[in-house]
N, C-alpha and C positions, 0 to 999 in steps of 0.2 A: 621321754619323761625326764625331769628336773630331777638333779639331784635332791634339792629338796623337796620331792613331791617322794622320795624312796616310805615304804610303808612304813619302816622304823623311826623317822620323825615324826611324820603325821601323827601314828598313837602316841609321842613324847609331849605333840604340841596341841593336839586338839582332844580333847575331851567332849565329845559330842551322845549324846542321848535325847534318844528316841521315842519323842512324846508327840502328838497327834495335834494339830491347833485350830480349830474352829474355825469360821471363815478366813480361811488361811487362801490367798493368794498366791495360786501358782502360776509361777515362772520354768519356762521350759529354759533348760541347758542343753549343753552338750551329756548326753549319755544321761538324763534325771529331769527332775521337776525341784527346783526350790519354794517352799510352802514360807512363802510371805507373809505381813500382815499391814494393812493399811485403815487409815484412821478413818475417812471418806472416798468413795468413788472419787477417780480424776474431775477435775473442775481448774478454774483457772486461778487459783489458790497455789502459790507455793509451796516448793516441798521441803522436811526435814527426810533424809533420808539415813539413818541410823544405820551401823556395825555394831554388834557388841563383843563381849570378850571369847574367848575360848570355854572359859566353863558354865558357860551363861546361854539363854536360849527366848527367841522374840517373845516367848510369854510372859518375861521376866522386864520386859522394858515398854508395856503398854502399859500401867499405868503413871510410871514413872516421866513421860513424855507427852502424852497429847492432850493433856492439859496447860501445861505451858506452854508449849508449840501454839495452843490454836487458840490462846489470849494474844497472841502475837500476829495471828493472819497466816500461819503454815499450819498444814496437814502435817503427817508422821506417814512415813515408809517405815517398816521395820525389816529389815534383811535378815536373812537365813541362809545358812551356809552345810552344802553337803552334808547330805547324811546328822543333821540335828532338827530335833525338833520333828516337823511331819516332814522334812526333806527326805528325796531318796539320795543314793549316791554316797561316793567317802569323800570327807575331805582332806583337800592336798593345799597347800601351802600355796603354789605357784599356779597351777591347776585351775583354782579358783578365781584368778584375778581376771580373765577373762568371761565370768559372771558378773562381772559391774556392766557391762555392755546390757544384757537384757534383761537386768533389773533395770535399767533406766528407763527402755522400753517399754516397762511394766511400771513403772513410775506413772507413765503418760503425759507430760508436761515440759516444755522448754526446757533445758539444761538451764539457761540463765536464771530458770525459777527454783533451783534446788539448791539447797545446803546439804554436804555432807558431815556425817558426826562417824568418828569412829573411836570405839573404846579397845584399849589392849592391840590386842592381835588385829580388833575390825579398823587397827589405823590405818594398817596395810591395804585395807579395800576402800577405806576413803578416801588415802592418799591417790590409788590407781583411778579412781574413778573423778577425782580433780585433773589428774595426770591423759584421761582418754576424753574429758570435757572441762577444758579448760577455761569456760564462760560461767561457770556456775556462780552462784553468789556467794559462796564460800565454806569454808574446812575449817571443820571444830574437830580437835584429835584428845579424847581423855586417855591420860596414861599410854601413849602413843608410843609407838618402837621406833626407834633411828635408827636403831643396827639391828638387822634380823639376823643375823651370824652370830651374835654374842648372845640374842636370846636362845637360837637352838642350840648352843654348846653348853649353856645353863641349862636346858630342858635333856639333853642329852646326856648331859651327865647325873641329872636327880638331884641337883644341890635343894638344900631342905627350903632355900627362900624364891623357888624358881619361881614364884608366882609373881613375885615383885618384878619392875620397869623401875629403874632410878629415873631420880628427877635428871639428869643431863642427860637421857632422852628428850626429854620436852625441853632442851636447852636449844640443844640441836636441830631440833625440829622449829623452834620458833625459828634460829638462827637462816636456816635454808628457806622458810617461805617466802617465795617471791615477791609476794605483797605490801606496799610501803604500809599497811591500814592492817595492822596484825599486832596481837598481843599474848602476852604469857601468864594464865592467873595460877598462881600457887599457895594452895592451900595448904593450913598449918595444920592441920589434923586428918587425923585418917591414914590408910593406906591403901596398897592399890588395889582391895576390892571392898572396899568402905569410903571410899571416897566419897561418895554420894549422900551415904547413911550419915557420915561425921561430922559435915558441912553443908546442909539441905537447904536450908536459906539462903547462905550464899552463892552456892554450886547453884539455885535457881536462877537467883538475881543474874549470875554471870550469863546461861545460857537464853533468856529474855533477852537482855543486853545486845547479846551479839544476834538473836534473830532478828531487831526492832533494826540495828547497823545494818544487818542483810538484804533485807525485806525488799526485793525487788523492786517493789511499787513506791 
């Protein structure tokens, strides 16, 4: 086991709760079932494939998303992560990243036909799942983490703003992505779990934008 997979981070860094999800998409893992949620049966539609945060759960970003996804020509994959929501299992930090593999599977659809989205924590599993399908059409990362070491010693120690990601996270993270066709939008309001709430018009227009850019087809 990972050090950072030890139980004492896990409960510092995940907050997860146990709520049941209606046509919820299971995905078999190792030792559990992750209870997905998908917007349409596979078809030959590209996919948004969403992460969301640590204290956040797929019932919270279905409407939020597939209605602008599928003005654009993408479906919505929503991910679920150990032990949240109807998943079984706990979640581990490092543990998990090896669940991008059969969520993809459970996707059904070319890697070349997915975009990954990760919020907070779920950048981590966007990032890995750009990082195990490298053809994908591309990574949207909100409030994304560049150093996972400085968030868990912020989470491990209880600092009162542990909930925030500065912005030179997402400096950093534009800085390293490989792709010459890559951008960084920052928004002048909000924080990092009001981002969406404070800036909704825009925060749409951007994520349109870059699906219309991606759009396989």
């Amino acid at each position: 086991m990972s050090l950072l997979d030890h139980p004492l981070i896990s409960e510092r860094y995940f907050f997860p709760e146990h709520v049941p999800l209606a046509d919820a998409v299971e995905v078999p893992v190792e030792g559990g079932v992750l209870a997905c949620w998908r917007s349409r049966p596979p078809s030959d539609r590209p996919v948004l494939v969403h992460f969301h945060g640590n204290g956040e759960r797929v019932q919270h970003w279905i409407s939020p998303f597939v209605s602008v996804a599928d003005l654009q020509g993408f479906d919505v994959f929503l991910a679920e992560y150990r032990g949240y929501g109807g998943s079984t299992g706990t979640p581990a930090l490092v543990g998990m990243l090896d669940d991008v593999v059969p969520i993809m599977t459970a996707v059904g659809v070319a890697s070349k036909r997915v975009v990954a989205f990760g919020r907070s924590v779920g950048s981590i599993y966007a990032i890995e799942l750009a990082h195990r399908f490298p053809d994908i059409a591309g990574l949207v990362l909100e409030s994304g983490i560049a150093d996972v070491a400085q968030r868990l010693l912020v989470r491990v120690q209880h600092a009162e703003q542990d909930a925030l990601v500065t912005i030179d996270h997402a400096v950093r993270n534009h800085a390293w992505a490989g792709s010459s066709n890559k951008r960084l939008v920052r928004f002048p309001d909000g924080d990092h779990n009001t981002i969406l709430a404070a800036n909704a018009p825009e925060y749409i227009v951007q994520v349109r934008r870059f699906l219309l850019d991606a759009h396989p087809d």
